[in-house]
C-alpha positions as CSV (number, residue, x, y, z in Angstrom):
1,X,9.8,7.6,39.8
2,X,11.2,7.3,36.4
3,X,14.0,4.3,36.2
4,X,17.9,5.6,35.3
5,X,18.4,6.7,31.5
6,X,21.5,6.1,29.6
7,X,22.5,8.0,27.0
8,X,25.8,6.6,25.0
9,X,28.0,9.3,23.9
10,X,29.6,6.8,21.8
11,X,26.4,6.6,19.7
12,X,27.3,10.1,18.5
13,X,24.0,11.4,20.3
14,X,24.4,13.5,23.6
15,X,21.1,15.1,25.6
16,X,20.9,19.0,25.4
17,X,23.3,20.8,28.2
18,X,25.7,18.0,28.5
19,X,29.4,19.5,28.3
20,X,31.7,17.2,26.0
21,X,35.3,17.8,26.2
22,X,37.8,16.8,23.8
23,X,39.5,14.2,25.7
24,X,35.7,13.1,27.1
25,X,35.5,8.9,27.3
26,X,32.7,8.4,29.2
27,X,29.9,6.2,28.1
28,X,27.3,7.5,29.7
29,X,25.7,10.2,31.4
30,X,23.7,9.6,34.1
31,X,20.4,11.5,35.3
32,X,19.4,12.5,38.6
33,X,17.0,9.4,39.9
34,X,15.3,11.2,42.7
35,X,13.2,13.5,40.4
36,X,9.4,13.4,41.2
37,X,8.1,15.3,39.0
38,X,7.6,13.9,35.4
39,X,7.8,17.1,33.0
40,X,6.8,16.2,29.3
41,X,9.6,16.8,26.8
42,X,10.1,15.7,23.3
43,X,12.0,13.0,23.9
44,X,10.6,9.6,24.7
45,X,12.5,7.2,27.2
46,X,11.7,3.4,25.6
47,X,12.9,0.5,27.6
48,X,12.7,-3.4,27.6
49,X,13.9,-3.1,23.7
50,X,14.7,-6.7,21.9
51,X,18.1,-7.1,21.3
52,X,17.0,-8.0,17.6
53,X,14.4,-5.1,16.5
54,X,16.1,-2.7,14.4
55,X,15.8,1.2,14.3
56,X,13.4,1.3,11.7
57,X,10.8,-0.8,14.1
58,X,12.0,1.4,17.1
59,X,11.0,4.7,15.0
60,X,7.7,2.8,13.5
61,X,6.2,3.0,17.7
62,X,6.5,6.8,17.8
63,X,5.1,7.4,14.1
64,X,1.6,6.8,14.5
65,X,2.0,10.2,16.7
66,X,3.6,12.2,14.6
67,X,7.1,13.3,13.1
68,X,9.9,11.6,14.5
69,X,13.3,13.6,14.2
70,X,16.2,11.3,15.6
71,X,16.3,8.2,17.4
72,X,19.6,6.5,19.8
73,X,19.2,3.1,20.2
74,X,21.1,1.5,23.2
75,X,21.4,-2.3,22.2
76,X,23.4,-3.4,25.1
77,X,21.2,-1.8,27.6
78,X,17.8,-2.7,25.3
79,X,16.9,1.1,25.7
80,X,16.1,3.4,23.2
81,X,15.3,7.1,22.7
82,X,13.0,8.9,20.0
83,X,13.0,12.4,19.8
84,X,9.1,13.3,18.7
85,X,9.3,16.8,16.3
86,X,6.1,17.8,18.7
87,X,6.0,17.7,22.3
88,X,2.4,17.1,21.9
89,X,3.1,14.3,20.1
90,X,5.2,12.7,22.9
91,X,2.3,13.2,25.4
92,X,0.2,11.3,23.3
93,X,2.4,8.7,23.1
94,X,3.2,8.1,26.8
95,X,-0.3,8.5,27.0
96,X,-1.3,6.1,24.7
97,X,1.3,3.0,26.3
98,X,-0.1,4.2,29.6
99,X,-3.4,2.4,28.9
100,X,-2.3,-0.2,26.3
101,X,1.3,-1.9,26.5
102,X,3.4,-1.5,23.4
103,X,5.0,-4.2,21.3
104,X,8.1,-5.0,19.6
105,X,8.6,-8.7,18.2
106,X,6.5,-10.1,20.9
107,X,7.5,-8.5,24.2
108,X,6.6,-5.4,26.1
109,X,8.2,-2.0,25.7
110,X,7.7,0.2,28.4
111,X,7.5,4.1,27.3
112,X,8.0,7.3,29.5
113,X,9.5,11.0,29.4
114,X,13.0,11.2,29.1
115,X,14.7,13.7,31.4
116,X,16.6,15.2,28.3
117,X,14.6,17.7,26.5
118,X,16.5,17.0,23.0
119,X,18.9,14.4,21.2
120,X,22.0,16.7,20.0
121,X,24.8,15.3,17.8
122,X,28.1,14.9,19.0
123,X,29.9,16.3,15.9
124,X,32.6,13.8,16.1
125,X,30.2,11.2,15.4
126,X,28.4,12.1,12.9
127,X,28.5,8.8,11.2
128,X,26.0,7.3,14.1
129,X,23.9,10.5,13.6
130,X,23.4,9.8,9.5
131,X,23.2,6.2,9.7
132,X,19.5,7.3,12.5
133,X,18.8,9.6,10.1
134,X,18.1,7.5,7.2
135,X,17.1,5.2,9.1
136,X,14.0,7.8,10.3
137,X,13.8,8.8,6.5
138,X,13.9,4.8,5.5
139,X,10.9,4.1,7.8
140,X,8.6,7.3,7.3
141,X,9.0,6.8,3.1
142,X,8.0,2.7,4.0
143,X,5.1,4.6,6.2
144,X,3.8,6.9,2.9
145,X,5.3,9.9,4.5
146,X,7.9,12.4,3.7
147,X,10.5,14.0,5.9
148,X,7.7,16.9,6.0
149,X,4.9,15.5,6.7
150,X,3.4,16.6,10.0
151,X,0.3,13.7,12.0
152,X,0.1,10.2,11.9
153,X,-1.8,7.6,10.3
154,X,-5.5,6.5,10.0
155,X,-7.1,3.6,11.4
156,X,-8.7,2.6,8.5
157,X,-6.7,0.8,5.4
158,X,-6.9,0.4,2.0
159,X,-6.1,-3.1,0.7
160,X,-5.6,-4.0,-2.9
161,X,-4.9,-7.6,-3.8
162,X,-2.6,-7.6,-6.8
163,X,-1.9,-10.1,-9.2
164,X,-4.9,-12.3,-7.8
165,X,-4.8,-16.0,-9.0
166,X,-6.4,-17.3,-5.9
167,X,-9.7,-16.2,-4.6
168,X,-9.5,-14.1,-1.5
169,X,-12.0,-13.5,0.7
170,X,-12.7,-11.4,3.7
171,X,-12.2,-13.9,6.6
172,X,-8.5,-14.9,4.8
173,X,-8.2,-11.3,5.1
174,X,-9.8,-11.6,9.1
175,X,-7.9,-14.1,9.7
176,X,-4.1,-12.3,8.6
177,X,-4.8,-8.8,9.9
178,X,-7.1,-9.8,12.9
179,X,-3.5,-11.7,14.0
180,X,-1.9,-8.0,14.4
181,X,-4.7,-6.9,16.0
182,X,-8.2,-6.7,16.6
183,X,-10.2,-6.0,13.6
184,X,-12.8,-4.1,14.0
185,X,-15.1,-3.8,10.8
186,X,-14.4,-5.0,7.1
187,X,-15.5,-3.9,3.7
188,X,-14.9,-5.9,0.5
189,X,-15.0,-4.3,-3.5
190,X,-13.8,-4.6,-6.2
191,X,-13.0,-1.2,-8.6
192,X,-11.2,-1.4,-11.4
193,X,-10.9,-5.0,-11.8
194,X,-9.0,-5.7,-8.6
195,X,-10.3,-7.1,-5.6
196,X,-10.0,-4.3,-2.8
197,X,-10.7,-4.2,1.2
198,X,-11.2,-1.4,4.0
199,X,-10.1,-2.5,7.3
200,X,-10.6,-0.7,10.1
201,X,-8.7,-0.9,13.6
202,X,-9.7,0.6,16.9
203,X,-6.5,2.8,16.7
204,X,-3.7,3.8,14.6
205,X,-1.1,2.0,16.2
206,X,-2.6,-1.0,15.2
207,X,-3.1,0.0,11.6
208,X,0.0,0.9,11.7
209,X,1.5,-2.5,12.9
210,X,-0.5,-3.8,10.5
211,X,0.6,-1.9,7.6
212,X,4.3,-2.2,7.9
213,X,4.4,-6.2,8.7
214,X,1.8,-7.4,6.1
215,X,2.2,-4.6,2.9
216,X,4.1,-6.2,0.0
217,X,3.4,-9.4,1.6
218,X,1.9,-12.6,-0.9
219,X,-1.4,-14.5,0.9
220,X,-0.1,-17.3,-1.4
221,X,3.3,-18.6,-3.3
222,X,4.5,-15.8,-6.0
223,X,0.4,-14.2,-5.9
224,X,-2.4,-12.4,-4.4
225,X,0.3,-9.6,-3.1
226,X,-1.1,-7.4,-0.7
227,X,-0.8,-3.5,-1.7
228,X,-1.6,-1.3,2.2
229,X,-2.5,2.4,2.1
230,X,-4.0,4.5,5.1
231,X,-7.7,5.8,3.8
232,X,-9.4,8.8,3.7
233,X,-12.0,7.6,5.4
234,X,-12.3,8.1,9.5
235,X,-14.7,5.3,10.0
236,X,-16.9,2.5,8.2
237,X,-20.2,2.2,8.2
238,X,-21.4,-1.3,7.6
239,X,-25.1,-2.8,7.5
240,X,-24.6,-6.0,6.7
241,X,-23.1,-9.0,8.2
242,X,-22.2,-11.1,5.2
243,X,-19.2,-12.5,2.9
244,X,-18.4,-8.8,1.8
245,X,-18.5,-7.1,4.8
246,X,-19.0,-7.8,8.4
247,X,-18.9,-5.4,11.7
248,X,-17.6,-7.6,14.4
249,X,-18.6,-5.3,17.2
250,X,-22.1,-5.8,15.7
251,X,-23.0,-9.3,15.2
252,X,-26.4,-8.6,15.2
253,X,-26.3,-6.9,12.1
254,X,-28.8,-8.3,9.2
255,X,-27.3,-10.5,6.3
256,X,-28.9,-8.5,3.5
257,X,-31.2,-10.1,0.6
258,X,-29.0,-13.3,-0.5
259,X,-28.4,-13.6,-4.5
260,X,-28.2,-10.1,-4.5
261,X,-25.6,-7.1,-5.1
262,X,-25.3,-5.0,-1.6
263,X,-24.0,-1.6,-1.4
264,X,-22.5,0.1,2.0
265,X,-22.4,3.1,2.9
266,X,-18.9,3.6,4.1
267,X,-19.7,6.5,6.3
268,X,-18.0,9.4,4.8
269,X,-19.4,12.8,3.1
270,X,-19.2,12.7,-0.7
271,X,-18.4,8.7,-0.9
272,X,-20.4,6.6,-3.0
273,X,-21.5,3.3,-2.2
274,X,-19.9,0.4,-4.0
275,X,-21.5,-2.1,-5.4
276,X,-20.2,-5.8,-4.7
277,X,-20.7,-8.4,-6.8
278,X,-20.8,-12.0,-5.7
279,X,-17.4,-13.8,-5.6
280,X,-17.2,-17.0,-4.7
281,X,-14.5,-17.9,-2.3
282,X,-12.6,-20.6,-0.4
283,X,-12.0,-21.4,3.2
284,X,-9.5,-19.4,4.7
285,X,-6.2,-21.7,4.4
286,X,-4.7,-19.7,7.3
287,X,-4.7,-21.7,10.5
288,X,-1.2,-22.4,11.8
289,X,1.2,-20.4,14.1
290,X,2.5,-17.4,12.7
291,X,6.2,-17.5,10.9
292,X,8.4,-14.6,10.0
293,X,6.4,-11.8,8.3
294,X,8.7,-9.0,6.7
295,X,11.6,-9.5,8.9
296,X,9.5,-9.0,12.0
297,X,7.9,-11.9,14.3
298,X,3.9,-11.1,15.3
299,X,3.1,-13.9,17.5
300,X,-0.2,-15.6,17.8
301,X,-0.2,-14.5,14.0
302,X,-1.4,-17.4,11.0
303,X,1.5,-17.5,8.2
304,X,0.8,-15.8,5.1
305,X,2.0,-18.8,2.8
306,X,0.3,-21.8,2.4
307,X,3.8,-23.5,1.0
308,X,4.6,-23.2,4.6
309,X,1.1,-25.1,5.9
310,X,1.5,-28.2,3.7
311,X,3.3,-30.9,4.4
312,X,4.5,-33.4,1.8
313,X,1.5,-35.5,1.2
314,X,-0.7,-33.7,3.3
315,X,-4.3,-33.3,1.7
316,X,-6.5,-30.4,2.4
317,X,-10.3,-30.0,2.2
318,X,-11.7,-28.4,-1.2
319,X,-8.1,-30.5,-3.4
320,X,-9.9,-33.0,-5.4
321,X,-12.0,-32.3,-8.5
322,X,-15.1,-34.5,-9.9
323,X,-14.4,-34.4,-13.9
324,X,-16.9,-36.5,-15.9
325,X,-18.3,-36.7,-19.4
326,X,-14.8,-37.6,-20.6
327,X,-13.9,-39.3,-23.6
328,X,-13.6,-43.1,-22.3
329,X,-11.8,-44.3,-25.5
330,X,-9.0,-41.2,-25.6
331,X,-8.7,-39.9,-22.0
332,X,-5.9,-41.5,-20.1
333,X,-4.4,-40.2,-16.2
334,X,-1.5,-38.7,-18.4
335,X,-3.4,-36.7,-20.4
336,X,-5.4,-35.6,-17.5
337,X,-2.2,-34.8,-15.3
338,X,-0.8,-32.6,-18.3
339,X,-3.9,-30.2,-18.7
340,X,-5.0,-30.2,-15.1
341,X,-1.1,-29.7,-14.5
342,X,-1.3,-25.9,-16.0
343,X,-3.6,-24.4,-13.1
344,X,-1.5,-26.1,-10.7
345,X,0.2,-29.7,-8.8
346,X,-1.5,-32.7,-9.4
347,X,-0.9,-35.3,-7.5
348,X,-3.0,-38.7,-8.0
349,X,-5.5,-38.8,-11.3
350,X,-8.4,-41.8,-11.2
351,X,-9.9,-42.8,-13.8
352,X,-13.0,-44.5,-12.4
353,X,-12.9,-48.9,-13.2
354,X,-16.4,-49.0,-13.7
355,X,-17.3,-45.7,-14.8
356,X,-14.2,-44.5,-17.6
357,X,-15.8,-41.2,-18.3
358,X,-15.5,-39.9,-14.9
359,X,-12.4,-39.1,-13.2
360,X,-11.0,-37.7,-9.9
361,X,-8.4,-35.6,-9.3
362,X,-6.2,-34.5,-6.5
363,X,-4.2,-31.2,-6.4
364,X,-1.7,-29.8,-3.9
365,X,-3.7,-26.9,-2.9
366,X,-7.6,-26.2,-2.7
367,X,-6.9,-22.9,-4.7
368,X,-5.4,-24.8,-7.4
369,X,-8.5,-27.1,-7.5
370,X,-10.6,-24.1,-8.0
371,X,-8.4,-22.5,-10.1
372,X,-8.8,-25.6,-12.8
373,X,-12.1,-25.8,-12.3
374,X,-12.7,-21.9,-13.3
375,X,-10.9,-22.5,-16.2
376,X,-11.6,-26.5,-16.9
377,X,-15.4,-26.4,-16.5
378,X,-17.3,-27.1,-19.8
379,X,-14.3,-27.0,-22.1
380,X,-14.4,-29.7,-25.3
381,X,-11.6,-32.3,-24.2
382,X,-11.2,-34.9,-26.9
383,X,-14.6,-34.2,-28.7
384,X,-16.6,-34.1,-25.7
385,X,-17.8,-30.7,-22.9
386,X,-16.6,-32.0,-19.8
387,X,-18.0,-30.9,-16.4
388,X,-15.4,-29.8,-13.6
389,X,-16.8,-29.9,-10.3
390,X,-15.3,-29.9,-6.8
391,X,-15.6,-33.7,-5.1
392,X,-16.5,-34.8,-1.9
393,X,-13.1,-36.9,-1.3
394,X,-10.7,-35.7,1.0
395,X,-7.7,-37.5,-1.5
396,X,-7.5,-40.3,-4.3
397,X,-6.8,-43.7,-2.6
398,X,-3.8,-45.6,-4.8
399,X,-6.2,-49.3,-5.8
400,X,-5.3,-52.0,-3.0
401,X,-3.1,-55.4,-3.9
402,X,-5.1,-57.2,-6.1
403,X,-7.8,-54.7,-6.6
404,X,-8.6,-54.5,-10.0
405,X,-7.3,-51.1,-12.1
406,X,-5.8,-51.7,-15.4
407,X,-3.9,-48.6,-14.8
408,X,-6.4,-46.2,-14.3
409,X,-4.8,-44.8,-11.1
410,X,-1.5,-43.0,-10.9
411,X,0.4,-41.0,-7.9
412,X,2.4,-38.3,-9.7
413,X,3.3,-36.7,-6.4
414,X,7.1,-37.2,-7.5
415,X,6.7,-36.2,-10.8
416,X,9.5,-34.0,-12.5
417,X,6.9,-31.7,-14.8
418,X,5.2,-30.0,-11.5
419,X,4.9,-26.4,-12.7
420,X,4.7,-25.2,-9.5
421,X,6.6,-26.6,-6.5
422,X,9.2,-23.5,-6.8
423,X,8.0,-21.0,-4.0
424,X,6.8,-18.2,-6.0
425,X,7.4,-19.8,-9.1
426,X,6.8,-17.3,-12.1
427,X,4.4,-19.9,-13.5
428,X,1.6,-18.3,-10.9
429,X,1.9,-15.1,-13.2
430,X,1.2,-16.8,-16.4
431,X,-1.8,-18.7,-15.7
432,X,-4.2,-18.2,-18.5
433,X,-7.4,-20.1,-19.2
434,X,-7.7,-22.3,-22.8
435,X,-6.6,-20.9,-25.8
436,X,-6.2,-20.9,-29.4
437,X,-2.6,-19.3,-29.0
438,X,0.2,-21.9,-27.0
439,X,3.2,-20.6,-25.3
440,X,6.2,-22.5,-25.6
441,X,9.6,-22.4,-23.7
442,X,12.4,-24.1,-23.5
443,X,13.1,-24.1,-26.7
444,X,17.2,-25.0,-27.7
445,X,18.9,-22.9,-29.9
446,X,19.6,-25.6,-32.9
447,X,15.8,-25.7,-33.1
448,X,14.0,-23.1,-35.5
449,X,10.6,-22.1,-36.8
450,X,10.2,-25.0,-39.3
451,X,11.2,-27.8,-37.1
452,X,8.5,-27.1,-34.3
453,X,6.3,-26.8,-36.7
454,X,7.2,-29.9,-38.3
455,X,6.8,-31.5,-34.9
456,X,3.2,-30.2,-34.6
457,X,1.9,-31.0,-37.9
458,X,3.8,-34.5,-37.5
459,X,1.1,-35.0,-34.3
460,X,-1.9,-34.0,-36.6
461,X,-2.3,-30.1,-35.7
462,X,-2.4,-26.9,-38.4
463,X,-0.3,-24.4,-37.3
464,X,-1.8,-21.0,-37.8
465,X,1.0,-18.7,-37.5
466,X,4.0,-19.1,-35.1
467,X,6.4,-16.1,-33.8
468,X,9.5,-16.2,-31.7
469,X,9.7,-13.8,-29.0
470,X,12.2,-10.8,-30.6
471,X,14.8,-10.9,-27.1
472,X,14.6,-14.1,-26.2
473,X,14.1,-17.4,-29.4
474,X,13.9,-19.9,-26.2
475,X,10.3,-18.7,-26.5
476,X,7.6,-18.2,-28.8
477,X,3.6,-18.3,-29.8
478,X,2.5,-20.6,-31.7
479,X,-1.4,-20.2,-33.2
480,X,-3.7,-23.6,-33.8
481,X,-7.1,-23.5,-35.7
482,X,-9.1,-23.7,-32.3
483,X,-9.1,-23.7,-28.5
484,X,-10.4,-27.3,-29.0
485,X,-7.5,-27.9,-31.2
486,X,-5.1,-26.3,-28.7
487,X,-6.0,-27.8,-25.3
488,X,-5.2,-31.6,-27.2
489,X,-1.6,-30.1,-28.8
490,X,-1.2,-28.9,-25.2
491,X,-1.5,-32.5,-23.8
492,X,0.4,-34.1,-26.8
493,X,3.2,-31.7,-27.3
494,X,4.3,-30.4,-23.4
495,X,7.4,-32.0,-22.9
496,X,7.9,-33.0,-26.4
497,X,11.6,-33.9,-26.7
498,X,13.6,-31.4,-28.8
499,X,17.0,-32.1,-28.7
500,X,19.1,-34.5,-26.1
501,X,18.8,-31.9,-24.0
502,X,15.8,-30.0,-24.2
503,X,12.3,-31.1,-23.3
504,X,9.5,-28.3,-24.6
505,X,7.1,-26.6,-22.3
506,X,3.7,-25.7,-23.4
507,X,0.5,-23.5,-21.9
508,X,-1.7,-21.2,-23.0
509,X,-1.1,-17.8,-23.7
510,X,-3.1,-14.4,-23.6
511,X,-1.3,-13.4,-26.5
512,X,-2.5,-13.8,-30.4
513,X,-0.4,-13.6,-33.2
């Protein structure tokens, strides 16, 4: 027995055979509820709806099947109708909720044949019938679809990491899409210079889900956007259980010779194997509740942004650096704070009492850590290669009362010259590592070519060549002799006072002049 079905006339959609007179104001039409016999139809019956899910997540439950041609959603009642293009693709719809619930924004929709056998527009409301249409041709562009296009998904995706200034590895990637649903296999590579994954699901409605809530999404503030696509490939093949792939229904699976490059078969005539080079990775800094993804809430689901993990002063595993071989008579916390400060937040510098040419210090994130240590790591500082490493501490302490210091230690936790505590700053798409070339910003416009110049050579650097940017003269490049050279007029000259106003901002550029 199917429960009652309401279709609102008032919603500009009527059911096939329903006589509308002019003068009609009913609401409703109501269905005989003693029918028995459930006949398939094109028209799916969806109840238990959210009051908050909009049409576009309504239409994204039937697309997996195929086309979907209109949609009537009944807010007050929590109902909804889609109309499938196919009848075939409505019986594998109902069939497919019959053995696994559906899911909109955490609760249960049930899904059943509707007794109408089409959704017809009401001409006098064709308003209501446009706005479902767009809304249809919204959700199936969003989905890599046109209007035309006839089946449904894979269960297999594509990801592509864009714009990658963190490492990502696959369990951060387990641990976001397993929180849609279960992940079955995954396949790490990179091609073309971008980091790239192949996920598969044990259906398409979970690709699917997965798909429209995480693509266009950033792992991490302003970076390491996620790009989803449906592959060409049915299935992967793995045969290795290691860092760049894994079959979790096959944990048996043999790790592979470690040290080496491993190529998988991904289990599809006329693919090649890809070669995967070793990446080195962090732990995966997903591990709390899930938050809004996209509009949409996926319970159970880890949040995609670490800004939202950290709490002010919180320390994580993996944020302090080891730096040693430092110049002891030169080096000071400030200088440290500046050139550490371009890959990301410091927060405490110490410079050891009774060891001056060694130093620890504490970022706000682990990725920033590693981030300044792939760039920072045997780069001349003052004269001397230093050595970047990751430390064993879990924070810097600040020196106790009376503890001996002379200074050594500072907390810049509070410090006005962070570079990136703006969520998605546009600092994260600028990070460059040391070079001859320095960017600098900020600049006023009372200040021109000579003056800066003036300012640098003043500090004891030969400027090279120097060129404002052509649409904008609050920027420009400015060249030094060497990186060496560069990395100390970083340090000296970031926040250099310009004007009363103006302080200048300085980093390293990919850019020659």
């Amino acid at each position: 027995m199917r429960g009652s079905e309401d279709i609102a006339l008032s919603n500009g959609l009527v059911p096939a055979g329903t006589l509308v007179d002019n003068n009609n104001d009913a609401k409703k039409a109501k269905v005989d509820k003693g029918q028995n016999n459930i006949t398939p139809s094109r028209v799916v019956h969806l109840r238990n709806i959210p009051t908050e899910a909009s049409e576009a997540e309504i239409i994204h439950l039937g697309m997996p099947f195929g086309r979907v041609t209109n949609v009537l959603v009944l807010k007050g009642k929590n109902q909804a109708f889609l109309e499938m293009a196919e009848e075939s693709a409505a019986v594998a719809m109902v069939s497919y909720f019959t053995t696994c619930s559906a899911q909109l924004r955490g609760r249960t929709v049930y899904v059943q044949f509707s007794n109408h056998r089409e959704l017809k527009t009401d001409q006098t409301h064709s308003n209501s019938n446009a706005s479902a249409q767009a809304a249809i041709q919204a959700a199936q562009a969003l989905n890599g679809q046109t209007v035309d296009t006839q089946g449904g998904p894979n269960t297999v995706l594509r990801v592509i990491v864009e714009n990658m200034v963190y490492p990502v590895t696959l369990d951060v990637l387990y641990q976001i899409f397993s929180r849609v649903g279960q992940v079955l296999k995954i396949v790490t590579f990179t091609k073309n210079n971008t980091f790239q994954a192949l996920i598969q699901y044990p259906d398409v409605v979970m690709a699917q889900a997965a798909k429209m809530n995480l693509d266009g999404q950033n792992i991490y503030n302003g970076c390491c956007t996620l790009r989803i696509e449906y592959s060409k490939l049915g299935t992967l093949n793995v045969k290795f259980n290691n860092d760049k792939s894994r079959d979790y229904t096959n944990p048996s699976l043999p790790s592979g010779e470690p040290g080496l490059d491993v190529s998988f078969s991904l289990g599809a005539p006329g693919v090649l194997a890809s070669s995967f080079a070793t990446m080195r990775g962090l732990a995966s800094p997903l591990t709390s509740p899930f938050g809004t993804i996209g509009g949409l809430q996926l319970p159970g689901a880890a949040a995609l942004n670490t800004a939202a993990l950290r709490l002010p002063g919180q320390t994580g595993a993996g944020c302090v650096l080891l730096v040693s071989n430092l110049s002891e008579e030169t080096v000071t916390p400030d200088a440290l704070f500046t050139l550490f400060g371009v890959y990301g937040d410091v927060q405490r510098v110490k410079i050891l009492f009774n060891k001056k040419d060694t130093a620890l210090i504490q970022m706000s994130e682990p990725q920033q850590a590693y981030l300044a240590q792939t760039h920072l790591d045997k780069v001349k500082l003052f004269g001397k290669q230093i050595r970047v490493m990751p430390s064993k501490h879990q924070g810097v302490q600040m020196p106790k009362e009376g503890q001996p210091d002379a200074g050594l230690t500072k907390d810049y936790s509070a410090s006005p010259l962070h570079r990136f505590k703006k969520p998605g700053s546009k600092n994260y798409q600028n990070i460059y590592a040391p070079s001859a070339t320095l960017h600098l910003s900020n600049i006023p416009p009372t200040v021109g070519e000579e003056e800066i110049k003036a300012a640098f050579a003043e500090a004891g650097f030969d400027v090279k060549a120097f060129k404002f940017f052509p649409k904008d003269h609050k920027m420009a490049l400015i060249q030094l002799d060497s990186v060496d050279e560069a990395i100390v007029a970083l340090i000296k000259m970031h926040n250099f006072q310009l004007s009363d106003a103006s302080h200048l901002r300085v980093s390293f550029s990919k850019s020659t002049i």
